[in-house]
mmCIF file of the N, C-alpha and C atoms, coordinates in Angstrom:
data_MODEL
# 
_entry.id   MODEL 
# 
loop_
_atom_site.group_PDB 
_atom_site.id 
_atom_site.type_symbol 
_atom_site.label_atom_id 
_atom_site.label_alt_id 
_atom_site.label_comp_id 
_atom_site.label_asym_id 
_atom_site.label_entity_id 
_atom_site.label_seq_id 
_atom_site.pdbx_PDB_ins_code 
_atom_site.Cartn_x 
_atom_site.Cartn_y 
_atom_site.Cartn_z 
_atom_site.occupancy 
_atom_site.B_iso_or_equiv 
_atom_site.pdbx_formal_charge 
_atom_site.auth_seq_id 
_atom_site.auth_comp_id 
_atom_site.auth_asym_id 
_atom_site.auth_atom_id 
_atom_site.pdbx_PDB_model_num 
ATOM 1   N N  . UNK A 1 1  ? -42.436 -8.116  94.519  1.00 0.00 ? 1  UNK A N  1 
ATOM 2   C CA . UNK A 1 1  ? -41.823 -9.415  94.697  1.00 0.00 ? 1  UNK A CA 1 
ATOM 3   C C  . UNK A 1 1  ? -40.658 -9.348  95.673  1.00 0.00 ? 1  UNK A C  1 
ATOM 4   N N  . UNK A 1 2  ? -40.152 -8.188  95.469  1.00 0.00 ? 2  UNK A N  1 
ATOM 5   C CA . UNK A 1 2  ? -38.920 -8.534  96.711  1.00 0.00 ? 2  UNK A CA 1 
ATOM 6   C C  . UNK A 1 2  ? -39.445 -8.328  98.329  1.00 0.00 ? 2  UNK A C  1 
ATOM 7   N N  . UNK A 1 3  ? -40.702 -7.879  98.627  1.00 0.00 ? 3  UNK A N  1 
ATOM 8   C CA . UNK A 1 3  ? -40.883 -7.942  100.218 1.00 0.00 ? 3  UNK A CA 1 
ATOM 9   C C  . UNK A 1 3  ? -41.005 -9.446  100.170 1.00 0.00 ? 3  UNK A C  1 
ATOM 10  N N  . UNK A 1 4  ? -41.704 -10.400 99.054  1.00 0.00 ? 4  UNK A N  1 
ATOM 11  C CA . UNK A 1 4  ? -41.471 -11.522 99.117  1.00 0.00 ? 4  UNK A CA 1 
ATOM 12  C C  . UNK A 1 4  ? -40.744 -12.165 99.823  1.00 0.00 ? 4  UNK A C  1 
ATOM 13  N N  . UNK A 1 5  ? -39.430 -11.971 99.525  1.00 0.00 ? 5  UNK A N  1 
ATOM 14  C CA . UNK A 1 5  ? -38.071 -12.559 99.747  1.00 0.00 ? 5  UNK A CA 1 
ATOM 15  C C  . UNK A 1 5  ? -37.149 -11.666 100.980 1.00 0.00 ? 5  UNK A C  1 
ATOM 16  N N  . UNK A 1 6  ? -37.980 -10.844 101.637 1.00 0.00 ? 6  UNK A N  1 
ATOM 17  C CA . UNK A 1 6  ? -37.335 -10.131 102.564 1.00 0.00 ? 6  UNK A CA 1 
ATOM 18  C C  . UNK A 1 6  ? -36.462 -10.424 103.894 1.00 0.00 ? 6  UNK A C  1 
ATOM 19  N N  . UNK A 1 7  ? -37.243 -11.300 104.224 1.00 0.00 ? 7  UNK A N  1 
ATOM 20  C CA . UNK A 1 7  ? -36.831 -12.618 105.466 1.00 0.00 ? 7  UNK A CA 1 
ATOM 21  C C  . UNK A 1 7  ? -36.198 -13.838 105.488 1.00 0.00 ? 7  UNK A C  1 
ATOM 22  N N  . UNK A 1 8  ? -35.881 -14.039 104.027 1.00 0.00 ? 8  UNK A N  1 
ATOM 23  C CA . UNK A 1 8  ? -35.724 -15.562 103.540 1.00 0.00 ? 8  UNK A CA 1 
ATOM 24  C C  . UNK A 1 8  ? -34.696 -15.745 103.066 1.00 0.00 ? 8  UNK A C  1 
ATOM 25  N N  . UNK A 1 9  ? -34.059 -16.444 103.660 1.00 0.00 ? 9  UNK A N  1 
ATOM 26  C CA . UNK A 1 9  ? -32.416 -17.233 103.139 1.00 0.00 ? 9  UNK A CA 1 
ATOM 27  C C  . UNK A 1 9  ? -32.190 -17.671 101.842 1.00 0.00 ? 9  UNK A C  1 
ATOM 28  N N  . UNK A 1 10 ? -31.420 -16.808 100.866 1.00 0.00 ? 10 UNK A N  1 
ATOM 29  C CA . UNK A 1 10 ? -31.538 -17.850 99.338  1.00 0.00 ? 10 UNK A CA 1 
ATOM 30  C C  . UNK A 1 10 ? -30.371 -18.284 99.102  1.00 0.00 ? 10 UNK A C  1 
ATOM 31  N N  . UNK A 1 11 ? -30.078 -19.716 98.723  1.00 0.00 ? 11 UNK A N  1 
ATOM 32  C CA . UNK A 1 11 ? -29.448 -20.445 98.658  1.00 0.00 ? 11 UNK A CA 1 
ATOM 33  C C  . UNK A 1 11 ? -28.312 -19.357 97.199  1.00 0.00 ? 11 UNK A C  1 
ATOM 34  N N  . UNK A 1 12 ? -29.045 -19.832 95.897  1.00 0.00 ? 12 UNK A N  1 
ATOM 35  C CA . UNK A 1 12 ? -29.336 -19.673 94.893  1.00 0.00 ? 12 UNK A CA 1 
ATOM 36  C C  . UNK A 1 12 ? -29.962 -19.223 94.088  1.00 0.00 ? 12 UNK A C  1 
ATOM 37  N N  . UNK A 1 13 ? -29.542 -18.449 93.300  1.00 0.00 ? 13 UNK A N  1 
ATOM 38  C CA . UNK A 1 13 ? -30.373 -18.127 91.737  1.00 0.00 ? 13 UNK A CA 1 
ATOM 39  C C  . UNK A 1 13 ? -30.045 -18.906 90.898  1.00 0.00 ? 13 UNK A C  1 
ATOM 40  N N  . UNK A 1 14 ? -31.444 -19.287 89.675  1.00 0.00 ? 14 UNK A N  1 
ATOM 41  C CA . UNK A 1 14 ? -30.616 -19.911 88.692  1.00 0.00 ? 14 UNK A CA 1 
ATOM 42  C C  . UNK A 1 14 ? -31.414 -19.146 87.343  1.00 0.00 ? 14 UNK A C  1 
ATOM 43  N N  . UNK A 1 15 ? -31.499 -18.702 86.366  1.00 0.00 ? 15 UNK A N  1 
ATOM 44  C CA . UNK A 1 15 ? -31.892 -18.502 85.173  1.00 0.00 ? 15 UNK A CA 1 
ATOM 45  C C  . UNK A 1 15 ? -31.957 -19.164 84.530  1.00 0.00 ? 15 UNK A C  1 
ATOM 46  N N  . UNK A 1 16 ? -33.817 -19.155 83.805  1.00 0.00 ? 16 UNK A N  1 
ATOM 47  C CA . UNK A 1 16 ? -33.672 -20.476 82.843  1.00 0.00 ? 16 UNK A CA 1 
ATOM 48  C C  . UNK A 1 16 ? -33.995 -19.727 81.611  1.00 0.00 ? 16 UNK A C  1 
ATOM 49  N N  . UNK A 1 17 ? -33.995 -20.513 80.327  1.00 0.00 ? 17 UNK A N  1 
ATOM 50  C CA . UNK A 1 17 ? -33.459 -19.953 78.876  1.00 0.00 ? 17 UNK A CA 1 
ATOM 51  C C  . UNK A 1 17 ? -34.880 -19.189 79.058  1.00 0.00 ? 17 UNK A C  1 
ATOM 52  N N  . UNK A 1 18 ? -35.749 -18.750 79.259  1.00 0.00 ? 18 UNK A N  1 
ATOM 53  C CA . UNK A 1 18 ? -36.604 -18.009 79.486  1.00 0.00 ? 18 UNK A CA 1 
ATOM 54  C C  . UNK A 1 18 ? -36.591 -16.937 80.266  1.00 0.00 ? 18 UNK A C  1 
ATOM 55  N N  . UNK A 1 19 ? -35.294 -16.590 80.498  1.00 0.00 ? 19 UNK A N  1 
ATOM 56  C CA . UNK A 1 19 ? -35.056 -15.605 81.393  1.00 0.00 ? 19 UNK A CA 1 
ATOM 57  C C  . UNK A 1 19 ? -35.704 -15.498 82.737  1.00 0.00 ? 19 UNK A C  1 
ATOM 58  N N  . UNK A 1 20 ? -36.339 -16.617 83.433  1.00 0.00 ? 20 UNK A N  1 
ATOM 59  C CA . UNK A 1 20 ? -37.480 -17.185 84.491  1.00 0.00 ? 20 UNK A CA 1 
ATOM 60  C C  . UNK A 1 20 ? -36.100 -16.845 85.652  1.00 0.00 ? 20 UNK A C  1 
ATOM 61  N N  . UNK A 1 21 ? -36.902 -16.441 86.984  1.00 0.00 ? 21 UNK A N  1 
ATOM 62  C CA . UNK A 1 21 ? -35.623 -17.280 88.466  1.00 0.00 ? 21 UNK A CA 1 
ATOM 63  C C  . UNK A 1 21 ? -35.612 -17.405 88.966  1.00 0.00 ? 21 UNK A C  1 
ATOM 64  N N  . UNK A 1 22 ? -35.236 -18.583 89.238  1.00 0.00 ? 22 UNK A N  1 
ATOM 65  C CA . UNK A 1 22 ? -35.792 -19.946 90.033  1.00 0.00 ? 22 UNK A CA 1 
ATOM 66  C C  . UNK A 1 22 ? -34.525 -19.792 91.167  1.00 0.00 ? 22 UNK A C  1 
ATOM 67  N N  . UNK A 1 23 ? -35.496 -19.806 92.449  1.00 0.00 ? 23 UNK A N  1 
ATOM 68  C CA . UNK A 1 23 ? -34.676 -19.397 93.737  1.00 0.00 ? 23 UNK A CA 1 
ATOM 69  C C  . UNK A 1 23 ? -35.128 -19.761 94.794  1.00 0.00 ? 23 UNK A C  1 
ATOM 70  N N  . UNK A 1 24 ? -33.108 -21.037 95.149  1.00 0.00 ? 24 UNK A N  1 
ATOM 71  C CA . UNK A 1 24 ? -33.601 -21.679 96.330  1.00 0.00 ? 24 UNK A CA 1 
ATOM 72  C C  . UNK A 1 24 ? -33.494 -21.002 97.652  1.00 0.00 ? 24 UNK A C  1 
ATOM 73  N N  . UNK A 1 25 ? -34.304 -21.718 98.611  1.00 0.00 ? 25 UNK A N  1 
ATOM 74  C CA . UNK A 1 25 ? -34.485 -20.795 99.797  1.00 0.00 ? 25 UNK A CA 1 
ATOM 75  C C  . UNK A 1 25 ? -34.006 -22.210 101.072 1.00 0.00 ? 25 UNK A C  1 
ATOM 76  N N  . UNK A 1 26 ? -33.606 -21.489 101.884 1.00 0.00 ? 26 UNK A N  1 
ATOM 77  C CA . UNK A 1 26 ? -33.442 -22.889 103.173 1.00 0.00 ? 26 UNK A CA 1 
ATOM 78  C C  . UNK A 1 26 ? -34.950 -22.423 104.077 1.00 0.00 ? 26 UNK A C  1 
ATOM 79  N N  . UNK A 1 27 ? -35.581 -23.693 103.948 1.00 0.00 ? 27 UNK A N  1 
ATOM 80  C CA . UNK A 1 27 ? -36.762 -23.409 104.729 1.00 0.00 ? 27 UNK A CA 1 
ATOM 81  C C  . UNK A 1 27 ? -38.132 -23.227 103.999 1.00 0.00 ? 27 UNK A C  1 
ATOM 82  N N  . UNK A 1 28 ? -37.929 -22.507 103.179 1.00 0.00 ? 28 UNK A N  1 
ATOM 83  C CA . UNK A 1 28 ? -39.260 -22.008 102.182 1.00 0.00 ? 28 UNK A CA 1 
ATOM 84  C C  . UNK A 1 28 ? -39.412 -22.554 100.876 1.00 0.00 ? 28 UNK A C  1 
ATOM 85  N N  . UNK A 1 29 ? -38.431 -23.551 100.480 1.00 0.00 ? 29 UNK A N  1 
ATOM 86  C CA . UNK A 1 29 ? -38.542 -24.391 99.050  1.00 0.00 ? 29 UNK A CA 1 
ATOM 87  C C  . UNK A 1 29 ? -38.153 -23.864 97.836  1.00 0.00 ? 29 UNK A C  1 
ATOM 88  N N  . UNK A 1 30 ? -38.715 -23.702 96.593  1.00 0.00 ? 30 UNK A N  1 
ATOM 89  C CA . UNK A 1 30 ? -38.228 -22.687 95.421  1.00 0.00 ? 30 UNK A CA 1 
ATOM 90  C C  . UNK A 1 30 ? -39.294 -21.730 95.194  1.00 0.00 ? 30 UNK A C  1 
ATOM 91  N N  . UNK A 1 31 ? -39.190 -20.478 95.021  1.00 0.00 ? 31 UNK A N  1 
ATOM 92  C CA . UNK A 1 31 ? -39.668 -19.443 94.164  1.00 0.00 ? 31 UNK A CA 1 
ATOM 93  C C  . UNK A 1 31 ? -39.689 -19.343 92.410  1.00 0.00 ? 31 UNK A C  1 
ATOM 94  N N  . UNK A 1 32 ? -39.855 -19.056 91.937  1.00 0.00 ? 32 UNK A N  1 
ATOM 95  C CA . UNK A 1 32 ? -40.152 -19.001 90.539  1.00 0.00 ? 32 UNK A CA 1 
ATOM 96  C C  . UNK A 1 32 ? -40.963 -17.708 90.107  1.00 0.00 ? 32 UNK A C  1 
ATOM 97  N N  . UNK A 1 33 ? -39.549 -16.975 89.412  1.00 0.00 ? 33 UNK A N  1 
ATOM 98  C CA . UNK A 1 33 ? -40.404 -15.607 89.379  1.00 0.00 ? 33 UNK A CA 1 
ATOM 99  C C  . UNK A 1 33 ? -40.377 -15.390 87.700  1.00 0.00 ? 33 UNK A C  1 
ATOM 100 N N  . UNK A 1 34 ? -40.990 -14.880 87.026  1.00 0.00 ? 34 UNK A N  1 
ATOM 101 C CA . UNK A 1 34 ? -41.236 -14.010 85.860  1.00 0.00 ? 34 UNK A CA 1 
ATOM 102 C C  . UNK A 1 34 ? -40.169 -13.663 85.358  1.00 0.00 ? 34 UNK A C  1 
ATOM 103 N N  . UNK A 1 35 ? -39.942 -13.367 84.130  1.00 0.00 ? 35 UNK A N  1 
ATOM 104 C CA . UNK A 1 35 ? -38.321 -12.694 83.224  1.00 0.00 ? 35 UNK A CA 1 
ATOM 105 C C  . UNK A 1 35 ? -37.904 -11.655 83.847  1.00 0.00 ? 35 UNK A C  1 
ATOM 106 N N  . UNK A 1 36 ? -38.880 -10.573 84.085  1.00 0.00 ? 36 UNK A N  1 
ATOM 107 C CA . UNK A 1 36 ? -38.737 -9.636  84.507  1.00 0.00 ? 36 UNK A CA 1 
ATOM 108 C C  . UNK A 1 36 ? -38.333 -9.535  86.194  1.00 0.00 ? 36 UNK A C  1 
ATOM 109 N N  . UNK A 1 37 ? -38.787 -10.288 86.770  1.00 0.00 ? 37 UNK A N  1 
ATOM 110 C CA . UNK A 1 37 ? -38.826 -10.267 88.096  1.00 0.00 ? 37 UNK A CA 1 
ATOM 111 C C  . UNK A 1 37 ? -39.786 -9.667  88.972  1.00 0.00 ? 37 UNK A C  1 
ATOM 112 N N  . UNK A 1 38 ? -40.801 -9.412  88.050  1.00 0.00 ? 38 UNK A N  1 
ATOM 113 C CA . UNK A 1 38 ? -42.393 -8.468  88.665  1.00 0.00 ? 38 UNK A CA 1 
ATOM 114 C C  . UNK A 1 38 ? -43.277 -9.549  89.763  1.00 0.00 ? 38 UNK A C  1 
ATOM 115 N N  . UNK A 1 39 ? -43.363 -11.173 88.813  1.00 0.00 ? 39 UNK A N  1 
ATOM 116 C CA . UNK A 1 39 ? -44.321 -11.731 88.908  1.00 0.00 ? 39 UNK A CA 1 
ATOM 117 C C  . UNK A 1 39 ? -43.631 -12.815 89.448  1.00 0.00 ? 39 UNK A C  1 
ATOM 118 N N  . UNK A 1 40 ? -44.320 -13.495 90.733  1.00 0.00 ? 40 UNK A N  1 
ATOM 119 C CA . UNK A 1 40 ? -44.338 -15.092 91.265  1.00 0.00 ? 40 UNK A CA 1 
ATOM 120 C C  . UNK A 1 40 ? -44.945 -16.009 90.613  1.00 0.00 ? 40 UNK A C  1 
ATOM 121 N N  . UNK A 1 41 ? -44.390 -16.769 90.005  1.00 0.00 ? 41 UNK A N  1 
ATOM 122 C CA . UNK A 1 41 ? -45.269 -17.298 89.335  1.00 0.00 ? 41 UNK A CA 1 
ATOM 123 C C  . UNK A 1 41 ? -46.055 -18.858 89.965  1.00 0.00 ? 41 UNK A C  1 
ATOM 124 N N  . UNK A 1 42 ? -44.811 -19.084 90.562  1.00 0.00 ? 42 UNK A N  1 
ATOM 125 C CA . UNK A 1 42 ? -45.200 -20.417 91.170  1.00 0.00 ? 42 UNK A CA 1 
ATOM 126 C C  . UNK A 1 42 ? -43.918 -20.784 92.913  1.00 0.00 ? 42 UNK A C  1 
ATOM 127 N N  . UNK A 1 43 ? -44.538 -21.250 93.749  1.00 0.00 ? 43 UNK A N  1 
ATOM 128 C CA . UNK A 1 43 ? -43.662 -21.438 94.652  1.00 0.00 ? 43 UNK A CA 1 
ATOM 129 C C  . UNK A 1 43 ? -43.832 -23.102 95.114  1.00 0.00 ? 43 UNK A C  1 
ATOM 130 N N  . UNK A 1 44 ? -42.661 -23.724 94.985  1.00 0.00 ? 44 UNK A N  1 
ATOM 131 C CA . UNK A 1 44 ? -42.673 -24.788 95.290  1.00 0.00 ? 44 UNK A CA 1 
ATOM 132 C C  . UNK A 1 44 ? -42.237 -25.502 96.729  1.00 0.00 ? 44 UNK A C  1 
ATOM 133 N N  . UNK A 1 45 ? -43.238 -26.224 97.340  1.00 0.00 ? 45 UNK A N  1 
ATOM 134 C CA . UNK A 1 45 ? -42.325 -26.449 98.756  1.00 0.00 ? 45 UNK A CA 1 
ATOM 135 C C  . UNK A 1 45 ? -43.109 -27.713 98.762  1.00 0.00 ? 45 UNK A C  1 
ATOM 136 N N  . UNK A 1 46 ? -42.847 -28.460 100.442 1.00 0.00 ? 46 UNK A N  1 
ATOM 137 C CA . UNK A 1 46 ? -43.173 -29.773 100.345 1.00 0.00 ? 46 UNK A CA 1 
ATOM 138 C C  . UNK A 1 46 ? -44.635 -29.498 100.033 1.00 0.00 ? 46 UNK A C  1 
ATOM 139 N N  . UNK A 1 47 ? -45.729 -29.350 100.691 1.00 0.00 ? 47 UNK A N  1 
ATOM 140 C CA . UNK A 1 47 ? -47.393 -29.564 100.665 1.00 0.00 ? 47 UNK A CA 1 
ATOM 141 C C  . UNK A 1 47 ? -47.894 -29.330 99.599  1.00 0.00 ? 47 UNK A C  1 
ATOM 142 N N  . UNK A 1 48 ? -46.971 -28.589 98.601  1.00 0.00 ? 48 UNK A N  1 
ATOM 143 C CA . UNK A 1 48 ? -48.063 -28.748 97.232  1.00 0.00 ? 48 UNK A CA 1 
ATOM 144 C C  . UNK A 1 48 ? -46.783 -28.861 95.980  1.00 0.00 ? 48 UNK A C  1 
ATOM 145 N N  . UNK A 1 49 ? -45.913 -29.991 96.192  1.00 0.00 ? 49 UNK A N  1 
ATOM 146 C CA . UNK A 1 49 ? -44.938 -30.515 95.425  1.00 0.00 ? 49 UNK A CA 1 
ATOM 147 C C  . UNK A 1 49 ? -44.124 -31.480 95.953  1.00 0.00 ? 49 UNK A C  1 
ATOM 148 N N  . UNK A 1 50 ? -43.820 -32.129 95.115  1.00 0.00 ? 50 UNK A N  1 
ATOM 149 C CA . UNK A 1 50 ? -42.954 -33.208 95.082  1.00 0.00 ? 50 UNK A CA 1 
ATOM 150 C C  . UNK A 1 50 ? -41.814 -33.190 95.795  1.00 0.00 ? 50 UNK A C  1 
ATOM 151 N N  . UNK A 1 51 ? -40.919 -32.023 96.427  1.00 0.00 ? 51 UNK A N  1 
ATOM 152 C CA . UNK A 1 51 ? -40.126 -31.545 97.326  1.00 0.00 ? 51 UNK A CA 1 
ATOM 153 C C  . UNK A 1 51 ? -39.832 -32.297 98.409  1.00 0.00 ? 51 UNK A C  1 
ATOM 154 N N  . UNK A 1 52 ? -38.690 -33.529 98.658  1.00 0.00 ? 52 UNK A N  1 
ATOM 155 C CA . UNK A 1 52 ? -38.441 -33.389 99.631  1.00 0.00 ? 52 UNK A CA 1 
ATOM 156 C C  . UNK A 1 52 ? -38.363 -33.009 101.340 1.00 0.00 ? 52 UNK A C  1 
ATOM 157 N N  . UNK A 1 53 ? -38.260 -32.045 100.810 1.00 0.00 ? 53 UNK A N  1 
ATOM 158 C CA . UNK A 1 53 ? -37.781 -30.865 101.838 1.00 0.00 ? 53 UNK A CA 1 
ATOM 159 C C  . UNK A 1 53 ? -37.948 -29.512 101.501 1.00 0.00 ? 53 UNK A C  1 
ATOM 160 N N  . UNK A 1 54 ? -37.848 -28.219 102.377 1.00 0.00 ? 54 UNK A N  1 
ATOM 161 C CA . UNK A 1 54 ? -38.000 -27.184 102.189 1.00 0.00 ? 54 UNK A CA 1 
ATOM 162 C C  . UNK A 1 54 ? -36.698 -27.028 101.855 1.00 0.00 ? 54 UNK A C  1 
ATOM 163 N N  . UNK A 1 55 ? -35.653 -27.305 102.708 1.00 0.00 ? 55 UNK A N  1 
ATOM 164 C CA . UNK A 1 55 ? -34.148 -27.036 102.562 1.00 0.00 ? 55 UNK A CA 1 
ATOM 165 C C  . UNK A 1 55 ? -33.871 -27.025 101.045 1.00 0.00 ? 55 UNK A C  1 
ATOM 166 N N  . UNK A 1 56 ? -33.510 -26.173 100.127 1.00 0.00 ? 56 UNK A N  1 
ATOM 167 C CA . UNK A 1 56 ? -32.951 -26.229 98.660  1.00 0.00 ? 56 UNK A CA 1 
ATOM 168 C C  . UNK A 1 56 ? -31.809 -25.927 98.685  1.00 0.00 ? 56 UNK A C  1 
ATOM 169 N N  . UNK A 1 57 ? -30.631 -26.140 98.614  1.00 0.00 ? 57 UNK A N  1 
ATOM 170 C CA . UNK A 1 57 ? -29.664 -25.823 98.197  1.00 0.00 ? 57 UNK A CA 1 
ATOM 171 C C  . UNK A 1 57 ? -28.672 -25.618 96.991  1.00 0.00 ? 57 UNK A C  1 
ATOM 172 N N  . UNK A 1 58 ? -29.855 -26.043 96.123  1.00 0.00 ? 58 UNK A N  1 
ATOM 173 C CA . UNK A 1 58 ? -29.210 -25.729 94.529  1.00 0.00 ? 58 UNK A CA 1 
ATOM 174 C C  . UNK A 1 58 ? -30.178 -25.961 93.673  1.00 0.00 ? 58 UNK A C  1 
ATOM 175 N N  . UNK A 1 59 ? -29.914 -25.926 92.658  1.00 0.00 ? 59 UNK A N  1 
ATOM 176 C CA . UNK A 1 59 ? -30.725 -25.806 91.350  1.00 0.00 ? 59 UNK A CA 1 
ATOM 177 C C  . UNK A 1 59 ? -30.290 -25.868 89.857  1.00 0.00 ? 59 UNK A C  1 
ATOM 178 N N  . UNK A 1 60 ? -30.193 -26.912 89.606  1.00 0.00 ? 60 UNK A N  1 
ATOM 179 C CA . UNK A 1 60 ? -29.639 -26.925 87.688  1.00 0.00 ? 60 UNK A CA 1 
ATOM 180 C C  . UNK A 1 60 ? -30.753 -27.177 86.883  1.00 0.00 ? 60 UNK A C  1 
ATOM 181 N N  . UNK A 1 61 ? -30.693 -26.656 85.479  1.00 0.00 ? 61 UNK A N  1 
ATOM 182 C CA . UNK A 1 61 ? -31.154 -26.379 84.297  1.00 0.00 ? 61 UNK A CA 1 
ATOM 183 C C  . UNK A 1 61 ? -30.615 -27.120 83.239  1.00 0.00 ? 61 UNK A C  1 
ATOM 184 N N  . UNK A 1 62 ? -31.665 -28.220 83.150  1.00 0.00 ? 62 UNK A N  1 
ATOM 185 C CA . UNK A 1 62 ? -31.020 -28.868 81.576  1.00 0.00 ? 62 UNK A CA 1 
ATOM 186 C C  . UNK A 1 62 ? -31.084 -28.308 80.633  1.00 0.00 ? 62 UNK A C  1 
ATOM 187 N N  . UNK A 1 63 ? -30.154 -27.663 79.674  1.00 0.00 ? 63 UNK A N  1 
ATOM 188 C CA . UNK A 1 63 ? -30.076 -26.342 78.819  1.00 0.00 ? 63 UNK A CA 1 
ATOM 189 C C  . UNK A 1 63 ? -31.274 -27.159 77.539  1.00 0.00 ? 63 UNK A C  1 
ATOM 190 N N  . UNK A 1 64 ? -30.866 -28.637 77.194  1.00 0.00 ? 64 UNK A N  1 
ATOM 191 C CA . UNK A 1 64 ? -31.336 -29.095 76.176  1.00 0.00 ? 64 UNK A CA 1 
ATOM 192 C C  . UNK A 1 64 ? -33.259 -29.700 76.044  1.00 0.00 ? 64 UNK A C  1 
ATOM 193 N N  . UNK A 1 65 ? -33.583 -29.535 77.427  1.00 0.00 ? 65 UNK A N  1 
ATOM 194 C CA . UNK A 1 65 ? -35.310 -30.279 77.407  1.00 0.00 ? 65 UNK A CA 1 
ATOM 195 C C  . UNK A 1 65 ? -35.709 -29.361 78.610  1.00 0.00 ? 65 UNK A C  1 
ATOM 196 N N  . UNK A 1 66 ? -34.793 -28.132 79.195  1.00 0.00 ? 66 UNK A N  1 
ATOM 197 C CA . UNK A 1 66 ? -35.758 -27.301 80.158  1.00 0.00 ? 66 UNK A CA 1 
ATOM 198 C C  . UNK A 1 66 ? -35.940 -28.101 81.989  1.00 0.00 ? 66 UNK A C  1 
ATOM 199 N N  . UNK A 1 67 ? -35.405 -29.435 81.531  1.00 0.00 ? 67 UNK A N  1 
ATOM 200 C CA . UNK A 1 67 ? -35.913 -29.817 82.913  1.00 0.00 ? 67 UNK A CA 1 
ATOM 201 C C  . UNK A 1 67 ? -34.944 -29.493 84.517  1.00 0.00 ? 67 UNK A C  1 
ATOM 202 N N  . UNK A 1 68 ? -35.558 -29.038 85.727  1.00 0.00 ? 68 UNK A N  1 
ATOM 203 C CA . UNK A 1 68 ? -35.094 -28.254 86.385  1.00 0.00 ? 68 UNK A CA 1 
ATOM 204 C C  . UNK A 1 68 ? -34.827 -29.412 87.500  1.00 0.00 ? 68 UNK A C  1 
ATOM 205 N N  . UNK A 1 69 ? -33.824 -29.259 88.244  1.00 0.00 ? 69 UNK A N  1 
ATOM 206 C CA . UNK A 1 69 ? -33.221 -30.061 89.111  1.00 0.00 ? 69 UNK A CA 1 
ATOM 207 C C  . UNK A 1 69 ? -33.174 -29.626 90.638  1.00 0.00 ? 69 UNK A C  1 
ATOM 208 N N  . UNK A 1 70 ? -33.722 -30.429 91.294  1.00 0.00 ? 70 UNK A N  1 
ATOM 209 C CA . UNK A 1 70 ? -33.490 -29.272 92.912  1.00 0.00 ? 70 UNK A CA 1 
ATOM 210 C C  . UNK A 1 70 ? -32.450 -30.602 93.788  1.00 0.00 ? 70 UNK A C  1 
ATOM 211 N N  . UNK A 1 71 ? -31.429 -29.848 94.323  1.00 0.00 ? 71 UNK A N  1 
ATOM 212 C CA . UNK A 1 71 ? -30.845 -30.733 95.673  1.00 0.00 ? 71 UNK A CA 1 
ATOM 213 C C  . UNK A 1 71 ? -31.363 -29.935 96.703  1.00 0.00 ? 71 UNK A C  1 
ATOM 214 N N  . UNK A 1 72 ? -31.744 -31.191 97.465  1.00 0.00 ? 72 UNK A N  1 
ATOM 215 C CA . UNK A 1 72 ? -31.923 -30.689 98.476  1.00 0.00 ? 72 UNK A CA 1 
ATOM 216 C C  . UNK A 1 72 ? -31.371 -31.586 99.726  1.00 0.00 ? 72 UNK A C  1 
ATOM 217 N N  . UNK A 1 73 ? -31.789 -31.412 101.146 1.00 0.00 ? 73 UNK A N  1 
ATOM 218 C CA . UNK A 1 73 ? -30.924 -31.850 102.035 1.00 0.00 ? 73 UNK A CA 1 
ATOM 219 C C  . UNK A 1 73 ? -31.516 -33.297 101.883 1.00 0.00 ? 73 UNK A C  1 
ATOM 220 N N  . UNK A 1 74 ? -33.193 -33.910 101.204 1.00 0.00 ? 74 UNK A N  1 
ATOM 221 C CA . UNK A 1 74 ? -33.520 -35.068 101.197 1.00 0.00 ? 74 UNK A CA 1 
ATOM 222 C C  . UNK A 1 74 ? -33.190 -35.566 100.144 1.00 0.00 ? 74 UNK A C  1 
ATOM 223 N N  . UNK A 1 75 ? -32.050 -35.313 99.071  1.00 0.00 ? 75 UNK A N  1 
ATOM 224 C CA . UNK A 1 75 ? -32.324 -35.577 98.162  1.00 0.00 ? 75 UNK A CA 1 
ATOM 225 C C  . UNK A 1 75 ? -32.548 -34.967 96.689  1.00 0.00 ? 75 UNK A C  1 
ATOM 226 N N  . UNK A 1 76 ? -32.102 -35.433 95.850  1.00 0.00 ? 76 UNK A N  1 
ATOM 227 C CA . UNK A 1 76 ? -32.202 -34.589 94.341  1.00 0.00 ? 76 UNK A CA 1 
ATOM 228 C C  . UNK A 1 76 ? -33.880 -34.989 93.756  1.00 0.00 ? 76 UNK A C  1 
ATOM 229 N N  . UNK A 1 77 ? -34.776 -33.988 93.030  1.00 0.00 ? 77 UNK A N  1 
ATOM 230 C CA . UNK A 1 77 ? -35.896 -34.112 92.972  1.00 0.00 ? 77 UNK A CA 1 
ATOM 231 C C  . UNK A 1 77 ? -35.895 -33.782 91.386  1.00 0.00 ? 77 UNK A C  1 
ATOM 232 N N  . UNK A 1 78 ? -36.461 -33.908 90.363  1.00 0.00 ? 78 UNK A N  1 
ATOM 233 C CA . UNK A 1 78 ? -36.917 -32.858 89.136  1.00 0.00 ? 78 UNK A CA 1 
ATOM 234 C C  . UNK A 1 78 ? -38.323 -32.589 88.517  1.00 0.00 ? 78 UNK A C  1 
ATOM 235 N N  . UNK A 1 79 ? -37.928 -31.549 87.832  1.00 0.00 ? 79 UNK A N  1 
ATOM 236 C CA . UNK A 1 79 ? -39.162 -30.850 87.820  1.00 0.00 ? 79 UNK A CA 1 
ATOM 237 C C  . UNK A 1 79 ? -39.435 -30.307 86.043  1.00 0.00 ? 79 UNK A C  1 
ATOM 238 N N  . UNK A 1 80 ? -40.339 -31.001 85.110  1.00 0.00 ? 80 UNK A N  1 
ATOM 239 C CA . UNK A 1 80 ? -40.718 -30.311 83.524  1.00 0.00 ? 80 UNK A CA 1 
ATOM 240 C C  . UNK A 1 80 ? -41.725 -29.762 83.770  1.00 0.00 ? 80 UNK A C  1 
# 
């Protein structure tokens, strides 16, 4: 997973109560890796999500329902 991220600008990490981490990138959208950090689990950008933009610049975690928050340069987006 980290040649993954070898080239790529990250805004942010964020950890969710699942120990998951969710990481914004300028350009490449969010990553979403495994507790461990082994596994990608999902990568989010505009063409196959709701995203704005690629640009992410942050990321919050509603501690109480899980739901994940992206700013980005178009705009705040969320994500259950």
């Amino acid at each position: 997973s980290r040649a993954l991220l070898r080239d790529k600008i990250v805004n942010v990490i964020t950890v969710d109560a699942a120990n998951r981490k969710w990481i914004a990138t300028t350009g490449d959208g969010v990553w979403l890796f495994s507790a461990n950090g082994d596994s990608l689990l999902q990568q989010f950008n505009m063409s196959n999500s709701p995203l704005p933009s690629n640009e992410v610049y942050d990321i919050g975690i509603n501690p109480k329902n899980g739901e994940v928050f992206f700013a980005t340069e178009q705009g705040l987006v969320s994500y259950r």
